[in-house]
gemmi code that builds the backbone of each chain (N, CA, C; Angstrom):
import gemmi

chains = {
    "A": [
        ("UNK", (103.486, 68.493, 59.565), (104.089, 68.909, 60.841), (103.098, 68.848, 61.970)),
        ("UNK", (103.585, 68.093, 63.064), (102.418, 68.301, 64.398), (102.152, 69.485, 64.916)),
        ("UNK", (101.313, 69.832, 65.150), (100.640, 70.901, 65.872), (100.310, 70.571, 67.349)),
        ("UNK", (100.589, 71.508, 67.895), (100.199, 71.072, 69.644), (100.211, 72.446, 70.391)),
        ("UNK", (98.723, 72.567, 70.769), (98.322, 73.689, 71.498), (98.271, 74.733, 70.466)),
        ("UNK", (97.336, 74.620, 70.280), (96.633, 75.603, 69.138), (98.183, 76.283, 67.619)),
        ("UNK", (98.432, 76.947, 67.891), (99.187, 77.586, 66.507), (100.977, 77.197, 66.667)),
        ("UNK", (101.041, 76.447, 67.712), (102.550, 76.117, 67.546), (102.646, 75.161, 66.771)),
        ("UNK", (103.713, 75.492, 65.413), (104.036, 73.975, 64.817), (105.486, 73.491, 64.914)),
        ("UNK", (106.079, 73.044, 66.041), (107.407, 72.092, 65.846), (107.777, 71.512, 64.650)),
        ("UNK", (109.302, 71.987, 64.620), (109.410, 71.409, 63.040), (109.964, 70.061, 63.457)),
        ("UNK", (110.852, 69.273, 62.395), (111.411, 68.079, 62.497), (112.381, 68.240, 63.039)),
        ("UNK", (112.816, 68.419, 64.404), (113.856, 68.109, 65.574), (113.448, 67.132, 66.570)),
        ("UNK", (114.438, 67.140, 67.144), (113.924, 65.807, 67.996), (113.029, 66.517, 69.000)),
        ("UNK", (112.029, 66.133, 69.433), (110.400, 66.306, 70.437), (110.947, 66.840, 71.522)),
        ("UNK", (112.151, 66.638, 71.807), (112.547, 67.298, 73.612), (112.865, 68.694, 72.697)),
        ("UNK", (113.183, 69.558, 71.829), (113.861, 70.579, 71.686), (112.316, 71.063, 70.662)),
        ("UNK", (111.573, 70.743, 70.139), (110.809, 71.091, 69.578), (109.372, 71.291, 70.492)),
        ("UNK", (109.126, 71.379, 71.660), (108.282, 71.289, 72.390), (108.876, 72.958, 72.874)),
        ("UNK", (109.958, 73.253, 72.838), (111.077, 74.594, 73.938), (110.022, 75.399, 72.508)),
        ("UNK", (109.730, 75.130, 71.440), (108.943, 76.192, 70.622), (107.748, 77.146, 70.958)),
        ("UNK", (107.580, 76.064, 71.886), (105.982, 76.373, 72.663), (106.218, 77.963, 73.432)),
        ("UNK", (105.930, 78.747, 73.802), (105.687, 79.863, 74.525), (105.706, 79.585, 75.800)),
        ("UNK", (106.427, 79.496, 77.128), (106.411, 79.015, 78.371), (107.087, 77.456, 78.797)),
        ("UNK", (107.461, 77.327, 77.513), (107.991, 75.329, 77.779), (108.961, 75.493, 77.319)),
        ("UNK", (109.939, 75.635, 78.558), (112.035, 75.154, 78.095), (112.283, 73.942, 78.213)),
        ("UNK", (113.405, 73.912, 78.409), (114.045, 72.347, 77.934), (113.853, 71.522, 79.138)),
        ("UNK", (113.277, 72.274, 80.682), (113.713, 71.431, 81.919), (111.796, 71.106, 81.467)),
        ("UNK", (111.062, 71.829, 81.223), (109.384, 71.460, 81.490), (109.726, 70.302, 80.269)),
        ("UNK", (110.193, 70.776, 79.031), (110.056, 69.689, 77.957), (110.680, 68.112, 78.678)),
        ("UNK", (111.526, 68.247, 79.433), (111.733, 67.069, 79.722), (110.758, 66.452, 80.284)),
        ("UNK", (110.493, 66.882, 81.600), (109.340, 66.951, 82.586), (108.034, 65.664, 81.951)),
        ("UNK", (107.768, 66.735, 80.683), (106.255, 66.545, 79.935), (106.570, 65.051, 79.460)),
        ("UNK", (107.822, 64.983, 78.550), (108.053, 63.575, 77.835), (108.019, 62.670, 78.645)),
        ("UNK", (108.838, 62.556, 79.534), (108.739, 61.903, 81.055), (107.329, 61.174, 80.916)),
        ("UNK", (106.367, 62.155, 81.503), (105.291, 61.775, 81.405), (104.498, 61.132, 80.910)),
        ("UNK", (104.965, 61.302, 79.350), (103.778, 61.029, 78.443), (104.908, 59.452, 78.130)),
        ("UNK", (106.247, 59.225, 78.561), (106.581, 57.864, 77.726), (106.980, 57.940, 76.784)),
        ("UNK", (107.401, 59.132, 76.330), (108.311, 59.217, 74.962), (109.523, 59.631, 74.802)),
        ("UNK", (110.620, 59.015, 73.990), (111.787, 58.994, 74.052), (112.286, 60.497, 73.560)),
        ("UNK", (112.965, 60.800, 74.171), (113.455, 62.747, 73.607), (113.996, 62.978, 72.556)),
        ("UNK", (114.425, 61.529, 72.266), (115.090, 61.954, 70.692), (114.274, 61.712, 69.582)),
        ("UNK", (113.475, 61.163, 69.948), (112.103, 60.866, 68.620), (112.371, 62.314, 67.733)),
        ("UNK", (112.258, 61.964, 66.374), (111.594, 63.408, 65.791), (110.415, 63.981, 66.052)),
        ("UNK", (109.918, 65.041, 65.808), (109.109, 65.461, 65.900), (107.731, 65.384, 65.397)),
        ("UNK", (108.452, 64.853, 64.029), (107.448, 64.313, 62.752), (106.613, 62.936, 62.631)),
        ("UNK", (107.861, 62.248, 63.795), (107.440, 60.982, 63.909), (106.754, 60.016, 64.661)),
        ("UNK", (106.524, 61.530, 65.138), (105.435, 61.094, 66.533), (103.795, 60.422, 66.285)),
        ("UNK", (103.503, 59.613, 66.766), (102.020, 58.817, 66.730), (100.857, 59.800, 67.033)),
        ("UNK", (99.866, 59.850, 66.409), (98.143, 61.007, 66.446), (98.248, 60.863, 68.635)),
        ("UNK", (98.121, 59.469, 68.759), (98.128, 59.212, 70.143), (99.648, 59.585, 70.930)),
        ("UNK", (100.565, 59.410, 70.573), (101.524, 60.124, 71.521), (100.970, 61.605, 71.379)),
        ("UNK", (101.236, 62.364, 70.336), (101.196, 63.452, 70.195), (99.648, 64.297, 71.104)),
        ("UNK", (98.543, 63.466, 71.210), (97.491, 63.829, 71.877), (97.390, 63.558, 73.103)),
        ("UNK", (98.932, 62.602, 73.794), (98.793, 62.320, 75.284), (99.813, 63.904, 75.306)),
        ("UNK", (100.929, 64.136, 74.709), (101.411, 65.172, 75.181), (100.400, 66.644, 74.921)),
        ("UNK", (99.467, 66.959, 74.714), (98.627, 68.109, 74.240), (97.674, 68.325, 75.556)),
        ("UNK", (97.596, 66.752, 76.135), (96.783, 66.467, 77.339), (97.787, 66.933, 78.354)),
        ("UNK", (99.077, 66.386, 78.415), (99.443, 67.031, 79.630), (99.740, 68.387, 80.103)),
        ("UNK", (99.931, 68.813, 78.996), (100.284, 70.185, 78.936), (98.783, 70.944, 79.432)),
        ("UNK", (98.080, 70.805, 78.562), (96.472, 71.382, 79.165), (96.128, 71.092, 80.441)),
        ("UNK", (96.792, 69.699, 80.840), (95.988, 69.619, 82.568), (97.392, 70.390, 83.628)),
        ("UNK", (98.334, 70.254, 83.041), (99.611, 70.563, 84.287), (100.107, 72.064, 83.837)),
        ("UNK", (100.247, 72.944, 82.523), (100.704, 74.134, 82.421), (99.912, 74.694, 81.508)),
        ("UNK", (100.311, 76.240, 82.217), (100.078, 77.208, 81.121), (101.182, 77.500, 80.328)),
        ("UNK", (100.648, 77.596, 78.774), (101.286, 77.450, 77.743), (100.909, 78.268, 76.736)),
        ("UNK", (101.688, 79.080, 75.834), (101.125, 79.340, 74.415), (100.231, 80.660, 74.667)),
        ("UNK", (99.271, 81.406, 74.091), (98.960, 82.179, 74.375), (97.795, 82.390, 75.631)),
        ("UNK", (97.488, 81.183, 75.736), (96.874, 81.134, 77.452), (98.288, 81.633, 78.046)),
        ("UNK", (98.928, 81.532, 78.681), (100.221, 82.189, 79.250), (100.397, 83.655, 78.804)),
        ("UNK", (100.238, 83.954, 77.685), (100.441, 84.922, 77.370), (99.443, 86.385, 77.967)),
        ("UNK", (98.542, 85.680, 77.962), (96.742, 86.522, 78.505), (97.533, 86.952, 79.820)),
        ("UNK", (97.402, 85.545, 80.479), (97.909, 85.560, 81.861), (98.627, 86.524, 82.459)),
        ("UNK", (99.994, 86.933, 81.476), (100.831, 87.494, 81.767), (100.220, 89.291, 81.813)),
        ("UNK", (99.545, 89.166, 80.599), (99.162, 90.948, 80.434), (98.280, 91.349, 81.033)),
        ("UNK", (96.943, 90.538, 81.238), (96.263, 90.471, 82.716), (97.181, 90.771, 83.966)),
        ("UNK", (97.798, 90.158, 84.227), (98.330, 90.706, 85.531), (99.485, 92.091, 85.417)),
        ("UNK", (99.318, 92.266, 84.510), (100.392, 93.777, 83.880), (99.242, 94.694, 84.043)),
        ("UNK", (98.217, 94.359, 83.628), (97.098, 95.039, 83.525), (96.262, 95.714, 84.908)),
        ("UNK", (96.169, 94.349, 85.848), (95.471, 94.607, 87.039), (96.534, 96.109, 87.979)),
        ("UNK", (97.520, 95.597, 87.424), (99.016, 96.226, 88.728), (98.691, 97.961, 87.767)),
        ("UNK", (98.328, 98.027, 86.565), (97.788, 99.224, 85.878), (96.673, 100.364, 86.573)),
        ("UNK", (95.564, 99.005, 86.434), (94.697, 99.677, 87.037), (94.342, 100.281, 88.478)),
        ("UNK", (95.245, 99.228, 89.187), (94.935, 99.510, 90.517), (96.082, 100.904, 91.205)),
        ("UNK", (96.504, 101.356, 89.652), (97.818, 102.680, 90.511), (98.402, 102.185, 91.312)),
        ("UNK", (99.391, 101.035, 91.290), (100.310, 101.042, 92.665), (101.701, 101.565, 91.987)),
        ("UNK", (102.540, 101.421, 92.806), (104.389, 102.024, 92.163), (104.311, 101.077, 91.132)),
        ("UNK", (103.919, 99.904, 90.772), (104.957, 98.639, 89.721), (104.132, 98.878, 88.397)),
        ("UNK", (102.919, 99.492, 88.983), (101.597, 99.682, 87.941), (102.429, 100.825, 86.883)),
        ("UNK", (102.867, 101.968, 87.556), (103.045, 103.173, 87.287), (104.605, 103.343, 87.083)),
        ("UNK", (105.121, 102.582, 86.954), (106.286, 101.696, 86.018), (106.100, 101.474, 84.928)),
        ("UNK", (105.211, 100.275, 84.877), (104.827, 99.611, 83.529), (104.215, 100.702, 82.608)),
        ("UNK", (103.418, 101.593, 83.412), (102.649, 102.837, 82.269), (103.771, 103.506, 81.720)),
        ("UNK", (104.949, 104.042, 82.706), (105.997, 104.578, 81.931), (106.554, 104.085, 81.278)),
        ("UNK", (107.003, 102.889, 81.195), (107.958, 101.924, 80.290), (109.329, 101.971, 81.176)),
        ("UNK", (109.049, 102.291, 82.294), (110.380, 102.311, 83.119), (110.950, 100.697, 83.991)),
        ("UNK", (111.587, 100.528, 84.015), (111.987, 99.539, 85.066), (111.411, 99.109, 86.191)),
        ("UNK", (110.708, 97.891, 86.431), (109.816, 98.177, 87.780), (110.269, 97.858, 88.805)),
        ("UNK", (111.219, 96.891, 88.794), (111.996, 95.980, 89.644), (113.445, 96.714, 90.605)),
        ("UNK", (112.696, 98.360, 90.447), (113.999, 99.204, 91.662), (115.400, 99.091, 90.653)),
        ("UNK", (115.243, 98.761, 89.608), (116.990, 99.187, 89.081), (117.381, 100.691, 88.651)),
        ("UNK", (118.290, 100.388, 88.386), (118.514, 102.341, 88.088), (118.568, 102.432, 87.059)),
        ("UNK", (117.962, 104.115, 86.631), (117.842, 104.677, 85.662), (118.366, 105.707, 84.765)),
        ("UNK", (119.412, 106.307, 86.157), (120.431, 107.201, 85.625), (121.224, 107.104, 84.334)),
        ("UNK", (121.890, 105.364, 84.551), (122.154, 105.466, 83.213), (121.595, 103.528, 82.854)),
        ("UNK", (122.036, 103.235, 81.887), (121.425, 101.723, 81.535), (119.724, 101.342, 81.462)),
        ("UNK", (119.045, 100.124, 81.936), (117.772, 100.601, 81.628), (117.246, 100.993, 80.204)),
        ("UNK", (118.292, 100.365, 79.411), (117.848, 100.705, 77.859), (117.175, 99.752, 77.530)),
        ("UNK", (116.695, 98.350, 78.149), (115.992, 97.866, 77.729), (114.351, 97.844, 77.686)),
        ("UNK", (113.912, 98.266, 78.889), (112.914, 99.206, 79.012), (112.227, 100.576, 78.060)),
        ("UNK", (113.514, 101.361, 78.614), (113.436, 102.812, 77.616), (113.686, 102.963, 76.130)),
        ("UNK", (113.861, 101.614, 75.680), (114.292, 101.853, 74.396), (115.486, 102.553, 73.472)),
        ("UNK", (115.628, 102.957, 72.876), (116.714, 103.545, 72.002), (117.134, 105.046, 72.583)),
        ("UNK", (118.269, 105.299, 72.660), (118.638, 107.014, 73.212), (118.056, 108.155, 72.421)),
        ("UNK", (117.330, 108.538, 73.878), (116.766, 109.977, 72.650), (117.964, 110.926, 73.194)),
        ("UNK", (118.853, 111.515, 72.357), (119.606, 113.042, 72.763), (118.923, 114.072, 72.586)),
        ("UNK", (119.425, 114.923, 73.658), (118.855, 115.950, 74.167), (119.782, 117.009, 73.513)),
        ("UNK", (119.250, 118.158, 73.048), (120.195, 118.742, 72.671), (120.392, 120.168, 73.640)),
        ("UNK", (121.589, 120.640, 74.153), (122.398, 121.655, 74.877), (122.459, 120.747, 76.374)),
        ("UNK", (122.502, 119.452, 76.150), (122.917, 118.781, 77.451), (123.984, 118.648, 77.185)),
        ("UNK", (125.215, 118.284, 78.733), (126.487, 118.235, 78.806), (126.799, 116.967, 77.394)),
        ("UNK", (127.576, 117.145, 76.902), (128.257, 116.050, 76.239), (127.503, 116.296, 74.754)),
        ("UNK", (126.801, 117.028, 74.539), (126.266, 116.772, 73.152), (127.317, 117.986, 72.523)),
        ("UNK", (127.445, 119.001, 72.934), (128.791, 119.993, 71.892), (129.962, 118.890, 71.557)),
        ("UNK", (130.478, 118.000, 72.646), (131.844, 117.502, 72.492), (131.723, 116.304, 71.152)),
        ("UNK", (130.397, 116.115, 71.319), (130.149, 114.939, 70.148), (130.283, 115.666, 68.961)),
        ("UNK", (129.815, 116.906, 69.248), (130.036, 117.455, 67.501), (131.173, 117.868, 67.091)),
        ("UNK", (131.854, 118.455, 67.973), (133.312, 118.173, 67.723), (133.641, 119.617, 67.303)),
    ],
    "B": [
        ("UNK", (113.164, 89.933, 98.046), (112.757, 88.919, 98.827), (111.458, 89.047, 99.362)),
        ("UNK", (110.731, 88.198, 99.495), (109.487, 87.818, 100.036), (109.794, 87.662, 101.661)),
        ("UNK", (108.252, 87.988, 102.150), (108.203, 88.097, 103.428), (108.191, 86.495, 103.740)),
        ("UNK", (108.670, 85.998, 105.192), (108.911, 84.547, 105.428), (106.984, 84.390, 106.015)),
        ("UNK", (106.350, 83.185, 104.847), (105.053, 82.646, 105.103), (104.886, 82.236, 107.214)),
        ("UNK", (105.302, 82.185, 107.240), (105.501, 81.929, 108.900), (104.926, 82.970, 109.289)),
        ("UNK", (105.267, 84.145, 109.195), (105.257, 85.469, 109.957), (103.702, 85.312, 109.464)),
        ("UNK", (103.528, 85.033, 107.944), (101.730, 86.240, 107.839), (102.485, 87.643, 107.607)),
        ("UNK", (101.292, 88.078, 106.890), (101.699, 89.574, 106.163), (101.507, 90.355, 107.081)),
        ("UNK", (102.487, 91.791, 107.264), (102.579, 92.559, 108.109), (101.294, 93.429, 107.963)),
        ("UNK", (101.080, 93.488, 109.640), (99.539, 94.181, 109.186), (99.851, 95.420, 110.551)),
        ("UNK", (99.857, 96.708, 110.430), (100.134, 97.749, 111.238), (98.636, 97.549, 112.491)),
        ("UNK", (99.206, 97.314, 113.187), (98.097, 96.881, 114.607), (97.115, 98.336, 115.289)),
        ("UNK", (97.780, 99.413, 115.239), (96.886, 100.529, 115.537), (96.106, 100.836, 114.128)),
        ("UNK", (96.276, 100.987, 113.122), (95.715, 100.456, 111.746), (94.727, 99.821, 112.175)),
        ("UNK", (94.625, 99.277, 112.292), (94.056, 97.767, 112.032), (93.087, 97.467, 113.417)),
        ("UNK", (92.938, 98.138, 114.147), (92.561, 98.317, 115.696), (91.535, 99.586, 114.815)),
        ("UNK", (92.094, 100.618, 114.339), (90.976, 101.878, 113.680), (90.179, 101.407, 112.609)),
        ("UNK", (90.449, 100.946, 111.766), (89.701, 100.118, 110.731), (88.500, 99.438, 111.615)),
        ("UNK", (88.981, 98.494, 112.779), (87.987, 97.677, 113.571), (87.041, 98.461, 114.053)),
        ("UNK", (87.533, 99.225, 114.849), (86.726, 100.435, 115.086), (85.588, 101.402, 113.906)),
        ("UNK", (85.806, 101.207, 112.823), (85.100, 101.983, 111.905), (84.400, 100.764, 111.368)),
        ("UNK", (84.494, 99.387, 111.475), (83.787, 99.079, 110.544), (82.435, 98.333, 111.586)),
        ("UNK", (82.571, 98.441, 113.289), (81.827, 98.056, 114.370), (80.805, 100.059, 114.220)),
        ("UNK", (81.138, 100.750, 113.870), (80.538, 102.128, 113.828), (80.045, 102.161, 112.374)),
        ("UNK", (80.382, 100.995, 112.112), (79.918, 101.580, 110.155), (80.080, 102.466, 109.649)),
        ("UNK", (81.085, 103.882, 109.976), (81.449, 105.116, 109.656), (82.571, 104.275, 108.451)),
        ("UNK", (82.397, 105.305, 107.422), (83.586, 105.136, 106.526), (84.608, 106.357, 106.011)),
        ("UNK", (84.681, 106.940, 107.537), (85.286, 108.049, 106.829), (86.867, 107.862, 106.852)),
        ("UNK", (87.361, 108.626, 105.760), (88.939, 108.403, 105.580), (89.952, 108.287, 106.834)),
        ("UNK", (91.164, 106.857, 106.629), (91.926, 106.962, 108.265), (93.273, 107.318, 107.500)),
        ("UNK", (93.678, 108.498, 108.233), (94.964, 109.084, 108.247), (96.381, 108.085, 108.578)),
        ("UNK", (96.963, 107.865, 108.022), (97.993, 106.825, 108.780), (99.066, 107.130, 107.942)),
        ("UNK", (100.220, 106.840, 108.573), (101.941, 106.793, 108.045), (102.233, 105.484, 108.042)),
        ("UNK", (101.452, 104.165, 107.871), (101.685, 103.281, 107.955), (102.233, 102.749, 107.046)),
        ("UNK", (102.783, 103.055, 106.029), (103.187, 102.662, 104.573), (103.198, 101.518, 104.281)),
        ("UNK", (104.180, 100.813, 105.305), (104.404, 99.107, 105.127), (103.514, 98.504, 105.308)),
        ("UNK", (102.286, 99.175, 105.891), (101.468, 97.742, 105.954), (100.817, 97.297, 104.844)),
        ("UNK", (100.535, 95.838, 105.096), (99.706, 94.939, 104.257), (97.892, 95.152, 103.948)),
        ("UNK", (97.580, 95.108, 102.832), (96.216, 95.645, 102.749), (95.836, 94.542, 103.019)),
        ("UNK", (94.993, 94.205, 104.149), (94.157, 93.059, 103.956), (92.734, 93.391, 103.815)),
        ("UNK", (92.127, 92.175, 103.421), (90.370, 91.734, 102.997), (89.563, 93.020, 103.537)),
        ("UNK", (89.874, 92.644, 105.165), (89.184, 94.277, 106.238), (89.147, 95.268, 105.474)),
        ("UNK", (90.342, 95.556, 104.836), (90.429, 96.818, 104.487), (89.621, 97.126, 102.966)),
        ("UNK", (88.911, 96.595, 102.679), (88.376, 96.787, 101.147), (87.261, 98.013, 101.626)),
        ("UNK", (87.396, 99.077, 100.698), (85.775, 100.177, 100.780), (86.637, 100.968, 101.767)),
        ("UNK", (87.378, 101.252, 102.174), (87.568, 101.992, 103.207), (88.424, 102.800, 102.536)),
        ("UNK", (88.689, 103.996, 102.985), (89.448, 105.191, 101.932), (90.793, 105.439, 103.133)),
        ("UNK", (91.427, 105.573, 102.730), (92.758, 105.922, 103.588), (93.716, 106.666, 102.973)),
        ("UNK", (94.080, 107.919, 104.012), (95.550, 108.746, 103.704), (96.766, 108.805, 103.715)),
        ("UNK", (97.325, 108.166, 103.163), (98.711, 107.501, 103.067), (99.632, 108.312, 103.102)),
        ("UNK", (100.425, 108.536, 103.974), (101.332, 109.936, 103.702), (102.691, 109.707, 103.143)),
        ("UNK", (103.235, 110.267, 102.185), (104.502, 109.878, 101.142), (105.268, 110.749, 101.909)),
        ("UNK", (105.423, 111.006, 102.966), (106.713, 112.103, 103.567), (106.205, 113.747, 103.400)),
        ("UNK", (105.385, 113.949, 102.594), (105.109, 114.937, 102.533), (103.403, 115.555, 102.664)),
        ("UNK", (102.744, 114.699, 101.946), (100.958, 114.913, 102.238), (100.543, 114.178, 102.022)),
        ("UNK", (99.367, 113.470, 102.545), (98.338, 112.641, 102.370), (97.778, 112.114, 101.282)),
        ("UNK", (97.977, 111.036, 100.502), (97.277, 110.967, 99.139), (95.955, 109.911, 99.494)),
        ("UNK", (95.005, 110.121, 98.602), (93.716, 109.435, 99.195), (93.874, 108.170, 98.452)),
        ("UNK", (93.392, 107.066, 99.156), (93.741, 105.628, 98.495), (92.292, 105.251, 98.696)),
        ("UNK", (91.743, 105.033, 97.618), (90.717, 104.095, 97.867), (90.424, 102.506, 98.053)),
        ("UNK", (90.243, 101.811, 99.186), (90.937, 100.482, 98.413), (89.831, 99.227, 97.840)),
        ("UNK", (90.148, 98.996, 96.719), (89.867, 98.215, 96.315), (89.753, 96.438, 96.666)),
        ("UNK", (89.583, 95.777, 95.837), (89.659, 94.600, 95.997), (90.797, 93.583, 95.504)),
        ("UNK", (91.205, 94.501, 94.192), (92.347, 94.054, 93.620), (93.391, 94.050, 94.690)),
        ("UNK", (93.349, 95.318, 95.209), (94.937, 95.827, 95.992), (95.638, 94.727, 97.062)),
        ("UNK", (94.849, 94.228, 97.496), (94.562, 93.021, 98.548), (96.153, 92.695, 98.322)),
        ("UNK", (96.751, 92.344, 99.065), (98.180, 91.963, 99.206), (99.653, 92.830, 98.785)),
        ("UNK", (99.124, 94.209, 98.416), (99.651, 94.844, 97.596), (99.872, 95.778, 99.364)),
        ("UNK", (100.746, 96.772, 99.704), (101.158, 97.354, 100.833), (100.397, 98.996, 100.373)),
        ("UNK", (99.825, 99.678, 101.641), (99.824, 101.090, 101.141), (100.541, 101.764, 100.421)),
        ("UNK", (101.783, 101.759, 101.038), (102.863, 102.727, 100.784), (102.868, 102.548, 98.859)),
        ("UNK", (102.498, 101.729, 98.322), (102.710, 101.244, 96.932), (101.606, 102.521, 96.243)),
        ("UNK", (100.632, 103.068, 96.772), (99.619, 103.726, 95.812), (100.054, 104.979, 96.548)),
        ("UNK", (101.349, 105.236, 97.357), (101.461, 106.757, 97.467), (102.889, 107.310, 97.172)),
        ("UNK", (102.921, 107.621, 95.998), (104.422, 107.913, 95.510), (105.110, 108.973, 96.286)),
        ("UNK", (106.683, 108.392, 96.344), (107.125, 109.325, 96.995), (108.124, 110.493, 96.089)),
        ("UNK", (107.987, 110.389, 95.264), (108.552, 111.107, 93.669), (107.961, 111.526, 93.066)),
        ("UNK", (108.042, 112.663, 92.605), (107.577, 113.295, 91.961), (108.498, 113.786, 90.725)),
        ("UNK", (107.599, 113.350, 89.579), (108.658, 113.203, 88.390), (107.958, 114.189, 87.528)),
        ("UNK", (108.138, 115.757, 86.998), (107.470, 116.880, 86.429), (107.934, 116.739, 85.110)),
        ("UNK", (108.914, 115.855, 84.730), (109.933, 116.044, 83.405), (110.825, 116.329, 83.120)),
        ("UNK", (111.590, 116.674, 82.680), (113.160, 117.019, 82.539), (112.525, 119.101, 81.869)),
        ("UNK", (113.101, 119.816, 82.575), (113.342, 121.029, 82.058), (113.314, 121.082, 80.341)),
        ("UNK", (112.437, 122.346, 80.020), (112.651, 122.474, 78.236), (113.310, 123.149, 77.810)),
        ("UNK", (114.925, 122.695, 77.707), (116.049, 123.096, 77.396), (116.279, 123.441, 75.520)),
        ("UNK", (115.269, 122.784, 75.405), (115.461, 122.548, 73.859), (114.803, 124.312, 73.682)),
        ("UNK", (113.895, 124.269, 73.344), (113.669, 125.482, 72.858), (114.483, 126.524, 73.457)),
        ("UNK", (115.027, 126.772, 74.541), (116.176, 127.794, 74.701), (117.277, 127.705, 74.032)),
        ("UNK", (117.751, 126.103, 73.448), (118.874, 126.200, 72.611), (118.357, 126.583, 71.393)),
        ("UNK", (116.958, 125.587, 70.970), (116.897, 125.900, 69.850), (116.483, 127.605, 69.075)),
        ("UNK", (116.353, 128.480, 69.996), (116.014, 129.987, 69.982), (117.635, 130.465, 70.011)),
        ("UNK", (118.485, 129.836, 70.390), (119.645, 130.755, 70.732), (120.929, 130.467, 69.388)),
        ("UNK", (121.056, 128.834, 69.311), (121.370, 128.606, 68.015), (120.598, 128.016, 67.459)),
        ("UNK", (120.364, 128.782, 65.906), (119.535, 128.070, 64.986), (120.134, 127.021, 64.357)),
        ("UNK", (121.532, 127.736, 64.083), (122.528, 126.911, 63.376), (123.183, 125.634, 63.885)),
        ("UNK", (122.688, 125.069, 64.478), (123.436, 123.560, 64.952), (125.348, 123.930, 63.763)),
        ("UNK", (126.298, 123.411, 64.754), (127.680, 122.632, 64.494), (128.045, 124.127, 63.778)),
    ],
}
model = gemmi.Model(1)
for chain_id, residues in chains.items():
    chain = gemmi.Chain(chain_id)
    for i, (resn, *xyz) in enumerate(residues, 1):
        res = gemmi.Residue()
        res.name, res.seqid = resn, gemmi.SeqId(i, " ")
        for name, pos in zip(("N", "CA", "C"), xyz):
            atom = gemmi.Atom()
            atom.name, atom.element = name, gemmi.Element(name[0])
            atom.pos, atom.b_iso = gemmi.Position(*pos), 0.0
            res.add_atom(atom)
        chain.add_residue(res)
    model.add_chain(chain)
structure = gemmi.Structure()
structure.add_model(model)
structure.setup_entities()
């Protein structure tokens, strides 16, 4: 199986949909990249040439961040907005929503799973 | 939405006129301002400022990071203490849940 950019391995699909494996590369960059490099999108994945496969490893390294370089990137800058105490910083420390949505109710993706409270409105009626 | 690149980041002009002033005096002592919206710029690095959230002054030191980031962002205007501890009053009053 090819490898490209350190620990991603694309399995045997065709190279335009096996590249979307990558961490930061969907189907519009995967096009983009093939484009580039001269290779047909439906190729398998498997069947790709040492040299195709090392012109696409090249473009990706000179034109995007990808893979866990992207990933750094991302928590680094989660990180800086941490340290420096601003409102989005002091969001992220809570696990709250940073982006001004509401919290009253929804926001479970953030907050995670419902903790109940017990002698709040609605918890007697649940017990029935 | 983002501010339109045309304009340049909003920068509070009496702000920014006192800053000038402190940094031609080399004094660095803290500037009081309600300026919330404004834009931290470069000028403003080392300089300590009191940001007022509607209610009191919080001290901002600014950094280098903060640079594009607005005052008003390092002075909360909420104050979040926790939700009341309801539990142990229920749980003291019924032991017996259902």
């Amino acid at each position: 199986m090819p490898r490209i950019t350190g620990v991603d391995i694309p399995n045997d699909k065709s190279i335009w949909i096996s590249l979307t494996y990558i961490y930061g590369i969907g189907r519009h960059t995967s096009e983009l990249i093939l484009k580039e490099a001269k290779i047909e999108q439906s190729t398998k994945a498997g069947k790709l040439s040492e040299d195709e496969l090392s012109r696409i490893t090249q473009i990706i390294d000179h034109n995007y961040t990808a893979g866990g370089q992207l990933r750094r990137q991302i928590s680094q800058n989660i990180a800086r907005l941490r340290d420096i105490g601003c409102y989005k910083g002091m969001r992220h420390r809570k696990g709250l929503p940073v982006h001004g949505q509401r919290t009253r109710t929804n926001a479970r993706t953030r907050k995670g799973p419902r903790k109940t409270v017990a002698g709040k409105k609605g918890v007697k009626e649940q017990r029935g | 939405m983002g501010r339109s690149l045309k304009k340049g980041p909003y920068v509070d002009e009496k702000l920014f006129a006192k800053v000038h002033k402190r940094i031609e005096s080399g004094s660095h002592e803290p500037i009081k301002t309600w300026a919330r919206r404004c834009t931290i710029i470069p000028e403003f690095v080392g300089f300590t400022f009191m940001v007022h959230n509607g209610k009191m002054f919080h001290k901002v030191f600014v950094t280098e990071d903060m640079v594009g980031h607005k005052l008003g962002e390092f002075s909360p205007t909420r104050v979040f203490r926790g939700h009341s501890s309801r539990k142990v009053v229920t749980a003291t009053a019924a032991p017996t849940p259902g």
